[in-house]
C-alpha positions as CSV (number, residue, x, y, z in Angstrom):
1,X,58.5,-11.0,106.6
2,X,55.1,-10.7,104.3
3,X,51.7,-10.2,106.5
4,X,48.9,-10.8,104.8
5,X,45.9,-8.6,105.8
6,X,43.2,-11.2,107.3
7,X,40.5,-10.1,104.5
8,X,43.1,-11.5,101.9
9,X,43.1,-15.0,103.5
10,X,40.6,-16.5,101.3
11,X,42.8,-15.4,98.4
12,X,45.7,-17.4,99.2
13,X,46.3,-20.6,96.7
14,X,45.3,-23.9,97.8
15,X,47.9,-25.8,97.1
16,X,47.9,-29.4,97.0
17,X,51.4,-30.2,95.9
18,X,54.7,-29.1,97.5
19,X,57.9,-29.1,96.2
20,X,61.0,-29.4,99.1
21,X,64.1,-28.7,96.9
22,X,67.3,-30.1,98.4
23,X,70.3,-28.4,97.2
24,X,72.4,-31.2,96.7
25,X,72.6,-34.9,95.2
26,X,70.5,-37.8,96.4
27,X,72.3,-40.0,99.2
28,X,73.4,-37.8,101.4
29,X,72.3,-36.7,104.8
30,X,70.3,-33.2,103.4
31,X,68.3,-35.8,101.1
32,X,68.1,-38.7,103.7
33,X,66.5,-35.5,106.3
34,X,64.5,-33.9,103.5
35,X,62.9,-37.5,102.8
36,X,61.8,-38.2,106.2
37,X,60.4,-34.5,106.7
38,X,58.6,-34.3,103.6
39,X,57.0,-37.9,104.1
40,X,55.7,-36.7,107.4
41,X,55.1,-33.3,106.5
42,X,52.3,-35.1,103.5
43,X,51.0,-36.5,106.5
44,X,50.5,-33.6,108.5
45,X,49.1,-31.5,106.0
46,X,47.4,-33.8,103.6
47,X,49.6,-32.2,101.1
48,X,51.8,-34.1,97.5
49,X,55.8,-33.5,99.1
50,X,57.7,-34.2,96.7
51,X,61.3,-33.9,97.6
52,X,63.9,-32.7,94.3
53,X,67.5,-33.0,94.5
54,X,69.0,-29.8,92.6
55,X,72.8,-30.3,93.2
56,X,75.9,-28.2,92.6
57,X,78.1,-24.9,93.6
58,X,78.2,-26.2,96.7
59,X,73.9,-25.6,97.5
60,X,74.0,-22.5,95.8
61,X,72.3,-23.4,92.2
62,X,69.3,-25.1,94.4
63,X,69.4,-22.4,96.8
64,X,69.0,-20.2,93.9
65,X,65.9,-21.7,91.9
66,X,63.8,-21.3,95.4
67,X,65.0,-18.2,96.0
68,X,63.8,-17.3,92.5
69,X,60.6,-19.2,92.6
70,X,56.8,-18.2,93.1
71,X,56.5,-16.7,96.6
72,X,53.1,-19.0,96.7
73,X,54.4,-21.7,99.2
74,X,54.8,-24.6,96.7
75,X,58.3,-24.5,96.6
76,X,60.4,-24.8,99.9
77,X,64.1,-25.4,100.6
78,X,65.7,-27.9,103.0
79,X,69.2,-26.8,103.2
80,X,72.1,-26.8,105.6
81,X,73.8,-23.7,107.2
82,X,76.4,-23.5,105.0
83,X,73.7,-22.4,102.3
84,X,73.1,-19.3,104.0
85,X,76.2,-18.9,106.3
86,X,79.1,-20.0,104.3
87,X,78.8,-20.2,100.5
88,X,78.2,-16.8,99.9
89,X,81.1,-15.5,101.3
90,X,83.4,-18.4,99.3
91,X,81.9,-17.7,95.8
92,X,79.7,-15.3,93.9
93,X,76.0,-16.6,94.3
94,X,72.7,-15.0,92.7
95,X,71.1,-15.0,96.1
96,X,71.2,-13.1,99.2
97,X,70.7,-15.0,102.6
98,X,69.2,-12.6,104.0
99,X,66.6,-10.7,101.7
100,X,65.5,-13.8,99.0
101,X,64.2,-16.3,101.8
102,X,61.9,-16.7,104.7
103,X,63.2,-18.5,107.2
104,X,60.0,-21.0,108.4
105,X,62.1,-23.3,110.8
106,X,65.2,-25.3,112.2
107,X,64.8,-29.2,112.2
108,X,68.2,-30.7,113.5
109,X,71.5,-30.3,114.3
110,X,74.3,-32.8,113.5
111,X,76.5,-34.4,116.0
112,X,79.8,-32.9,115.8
113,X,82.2,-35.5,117.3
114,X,85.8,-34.6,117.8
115,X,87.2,-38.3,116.9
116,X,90.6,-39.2,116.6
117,X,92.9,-42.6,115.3
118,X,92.1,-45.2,117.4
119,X,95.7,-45.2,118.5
120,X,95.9,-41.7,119.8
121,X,97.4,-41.1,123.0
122,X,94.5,-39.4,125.0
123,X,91.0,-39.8,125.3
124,X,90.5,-35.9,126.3
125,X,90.4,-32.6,124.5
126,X,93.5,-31.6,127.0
127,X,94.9,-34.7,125.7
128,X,95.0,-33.3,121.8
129,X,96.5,-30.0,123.7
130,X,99.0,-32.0,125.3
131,X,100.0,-34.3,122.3
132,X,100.3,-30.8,120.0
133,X,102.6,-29.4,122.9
134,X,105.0,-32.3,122.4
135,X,104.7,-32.5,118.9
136,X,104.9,-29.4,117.5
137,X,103.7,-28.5,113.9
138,X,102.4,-32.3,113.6
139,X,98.4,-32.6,114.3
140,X,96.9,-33.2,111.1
141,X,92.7,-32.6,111.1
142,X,90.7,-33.4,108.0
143,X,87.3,-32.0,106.5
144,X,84.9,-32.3,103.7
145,X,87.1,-29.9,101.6
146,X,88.3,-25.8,102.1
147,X,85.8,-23.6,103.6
148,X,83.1,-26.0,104.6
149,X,81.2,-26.0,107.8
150,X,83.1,-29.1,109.0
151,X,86.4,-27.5,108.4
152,X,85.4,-24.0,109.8
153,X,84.3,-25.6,112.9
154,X,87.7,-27.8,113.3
155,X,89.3,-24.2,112.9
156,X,87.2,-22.5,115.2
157,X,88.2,-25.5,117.7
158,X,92.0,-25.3,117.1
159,X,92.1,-21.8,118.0
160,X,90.1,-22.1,120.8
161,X,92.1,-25.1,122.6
162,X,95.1,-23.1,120.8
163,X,96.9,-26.0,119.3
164,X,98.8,-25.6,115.8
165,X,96.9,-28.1,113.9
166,X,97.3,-28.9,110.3
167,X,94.3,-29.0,107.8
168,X,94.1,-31.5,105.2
169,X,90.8,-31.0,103.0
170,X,89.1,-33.8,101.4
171,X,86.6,-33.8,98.4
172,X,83.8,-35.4,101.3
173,X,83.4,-36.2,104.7
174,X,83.6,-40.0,103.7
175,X,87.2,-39.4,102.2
176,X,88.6,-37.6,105.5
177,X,87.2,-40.9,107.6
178,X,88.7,-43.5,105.8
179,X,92.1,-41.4,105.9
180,X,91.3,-41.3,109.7
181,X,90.8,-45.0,110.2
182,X,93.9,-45.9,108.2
183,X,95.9,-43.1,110.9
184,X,96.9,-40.8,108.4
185,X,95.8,-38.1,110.0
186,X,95.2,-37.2,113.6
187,X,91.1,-36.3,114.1
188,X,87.9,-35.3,112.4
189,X,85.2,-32.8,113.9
190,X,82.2,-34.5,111.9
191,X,79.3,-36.5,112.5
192,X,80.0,-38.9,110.0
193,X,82.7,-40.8,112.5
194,X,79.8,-41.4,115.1
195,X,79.1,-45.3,113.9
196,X,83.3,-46.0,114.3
197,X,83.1,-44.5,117.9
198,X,80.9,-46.6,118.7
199,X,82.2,-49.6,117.1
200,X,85.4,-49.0,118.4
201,X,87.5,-48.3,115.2
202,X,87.4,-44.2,116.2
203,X,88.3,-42.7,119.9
204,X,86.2,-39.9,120.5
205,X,87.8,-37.1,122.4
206,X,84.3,-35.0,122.7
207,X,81.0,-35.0,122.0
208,X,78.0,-32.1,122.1
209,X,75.6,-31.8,125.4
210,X,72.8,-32.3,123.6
211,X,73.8,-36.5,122.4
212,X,72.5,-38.8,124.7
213,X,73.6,-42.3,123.6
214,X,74.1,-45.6,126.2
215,X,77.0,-46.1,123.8
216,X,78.9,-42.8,124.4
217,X,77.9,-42.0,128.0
218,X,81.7,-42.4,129.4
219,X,82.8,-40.0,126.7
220,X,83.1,-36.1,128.2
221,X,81.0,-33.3,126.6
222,X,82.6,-30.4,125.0
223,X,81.1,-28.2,128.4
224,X,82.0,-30.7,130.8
225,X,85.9,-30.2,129.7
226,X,85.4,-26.2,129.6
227,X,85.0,-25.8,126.1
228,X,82.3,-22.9,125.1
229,X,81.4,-23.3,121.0
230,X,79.3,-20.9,119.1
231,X,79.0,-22.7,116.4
232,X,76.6,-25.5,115.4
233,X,75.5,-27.1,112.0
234,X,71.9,-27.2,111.3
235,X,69.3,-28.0,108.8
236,X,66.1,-25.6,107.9
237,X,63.4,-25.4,105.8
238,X,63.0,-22.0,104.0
239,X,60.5,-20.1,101.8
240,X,60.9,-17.5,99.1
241,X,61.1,-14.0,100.2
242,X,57.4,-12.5,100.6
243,X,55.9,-15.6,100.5
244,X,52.0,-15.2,102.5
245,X,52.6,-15.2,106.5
246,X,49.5,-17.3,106.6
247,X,51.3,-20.0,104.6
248,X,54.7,-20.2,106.2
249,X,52.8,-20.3,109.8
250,X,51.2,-23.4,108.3
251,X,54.4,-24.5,107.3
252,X,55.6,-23.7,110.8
253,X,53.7,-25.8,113.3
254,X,53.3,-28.6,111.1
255,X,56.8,-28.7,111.3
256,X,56.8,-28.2,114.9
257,X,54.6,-31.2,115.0
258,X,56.6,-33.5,112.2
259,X,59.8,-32.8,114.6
260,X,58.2,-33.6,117.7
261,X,57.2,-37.1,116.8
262,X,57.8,-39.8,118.5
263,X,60.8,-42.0,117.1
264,X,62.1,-39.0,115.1
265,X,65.6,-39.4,117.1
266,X,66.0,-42.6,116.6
267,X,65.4,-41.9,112.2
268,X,67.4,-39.2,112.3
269,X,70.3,-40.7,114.3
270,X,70.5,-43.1,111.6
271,X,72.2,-40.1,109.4
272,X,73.7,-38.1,111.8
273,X,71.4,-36.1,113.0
274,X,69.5,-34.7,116.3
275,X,66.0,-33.5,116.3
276,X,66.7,-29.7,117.4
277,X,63.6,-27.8,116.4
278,X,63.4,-24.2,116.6
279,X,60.6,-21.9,115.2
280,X,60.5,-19.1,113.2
281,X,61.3,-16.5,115.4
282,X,64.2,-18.2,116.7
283,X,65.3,-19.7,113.3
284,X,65.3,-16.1,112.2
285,X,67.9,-15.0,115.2
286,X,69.9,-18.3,114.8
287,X,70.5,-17.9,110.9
288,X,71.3,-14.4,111.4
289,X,74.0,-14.9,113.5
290,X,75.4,-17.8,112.0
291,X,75.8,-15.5,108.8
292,X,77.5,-12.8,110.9
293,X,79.9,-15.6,112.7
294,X,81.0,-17.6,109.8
295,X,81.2,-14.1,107.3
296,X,84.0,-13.1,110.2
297,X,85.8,-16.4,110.1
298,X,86.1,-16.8,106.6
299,X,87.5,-12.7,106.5
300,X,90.0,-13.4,109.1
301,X,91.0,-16.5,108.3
302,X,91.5,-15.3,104.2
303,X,89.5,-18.5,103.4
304,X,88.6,-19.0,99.8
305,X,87.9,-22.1,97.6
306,X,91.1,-23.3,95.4
């Protein structure tokens, strides 16, 4: 990362005006995150946030205008890890995840639920184990389309509880659920099931350490049933490459301070999200291997996009 030599501090821009790019449409959870971060971030700093929505090739064409912007900390990006982790190992991008950005810091982590038909036999990881023993060759899972972070982590699952599930990819998240709630196919490893578990319309088989909810507290977590995964889907905010250190340690603790606020959960649970806040140091080690994790699945697995 850039260090700027103390006597050059007065020379840094004053900048009144941020702009926190989200590389995808407006509505989804990225935009819903970006919106409460950058309203609180304004706060913070006394800083203009202005959050722009720069959709398409799957993050990579908003990834790619930050990564190509001004390295003077009025631009930022609020992206997922598939940005960095997945999509340049699916497609050609005109950005490198590890040399065009400065990792500032990690602001949540979604709830992967394992959720299956209401109807399903089980209400235990074993359970899915069992059921796939009897019925060979039937299991059907579903994601938010080939090669996402939601179907890579439904992979890395199969193989770890070493049933033969089928994948059915959807065009979104939204298209796998309602396929689930009608039972046509079996589960769904995504946070977007987490209002029908606790309505009742989903079963949920497991659920990460880290959610605390009244409403789920008689459903096992993945560590409680022996179940030890690497993986985890998080949002960040990240700079241009060589951007002033001065500027992105700014960046840093106001961050640490925007995520630390009280009622932040509760927002954030609202789209799916937990409060997980690392800071730049960490950020730095988590992306890193998250790259190296996901490059190795999508090689062994001969993943591509159709």
């Amino acid at each position: 990362m850039a260090v700027i030599p103390v006597s050059m501090a007065a020379d840094l821009p004053d900048i009144s005006s941020v702009k926190l790019v989200v590389p995808y449409p407006a509505g989804g959870n990225a935009d819903s995150l970006a919106r409460v971060f950058a309203d609180e971030m304004g706060k913070e700093m006394n800083k203009n946030f202005v959050v722009e929505n720069k959709g398409g090739a799957a993050g990579a064409i908003g990834a790619q205008q930050v990564a190509r912007s001004k390295a003077d900390g009025a631009t930022l990006l609020l992206a997922p890890a598939g940005v960095m982790t997945i999509t340049p190992f699916l497609r050609q991008v005109n950005y490198n995840p590890f040399t065009d950005f400065e990792p500032i810091s990690k602001l949540s982590e979604s709830i992967g639920i394992v959720a299956v038909r209401k109807d399903f036999p089980g209400s235990t990881l074993q359970d899915l184990v069992e059921y796939d023993r009897q019925n060979p060759g039937k299991i059907t899972y579903g994601s938010a389309g080939q090669g996402t972070l939601t179907h890579l982590q439904a992979l890395i699952l199969a193989k770890k509880l070493g049933i033969s599930a089928l994948h059915i990819p959807y065009k979104g998240s939204i298209e796998a659920l309602n396929d689930l709630l009608g039972g046509r196919i079996d589960y769904q490893y995504d946070s977007v099931t987490l209002s029908n578990v606790i309505n009742g319309n989903l079963k949920a088989l497991a659920i990460p350490d880290s959610l605390k909810l009244p409403a789920l507290k008689n459903i096992p977590t993945f560590s409680q049933q022996g179940i030890d995964l690497k993986t985890s889907s998080w949002f960040g905010v990240f700079a241009p490459a060589n951007t002033p250190q001065s500027l992105l340690e700014e960046y840093e603790r106001a961050a640490q301070k925007v995520m630390s606020k009280p009622g932040m959960g509760e927002r954030l649970l609202q789209f799916g999200q937990i409060p997980a806040y690392l800071g730049t140091k960490d950020f730095i080690r988590q992306n890193n291997d998250d790259i190296f994790l996901y490059e190795n699945i999508i090689k062994e697995n001969s993943i591509g996009l159709n």
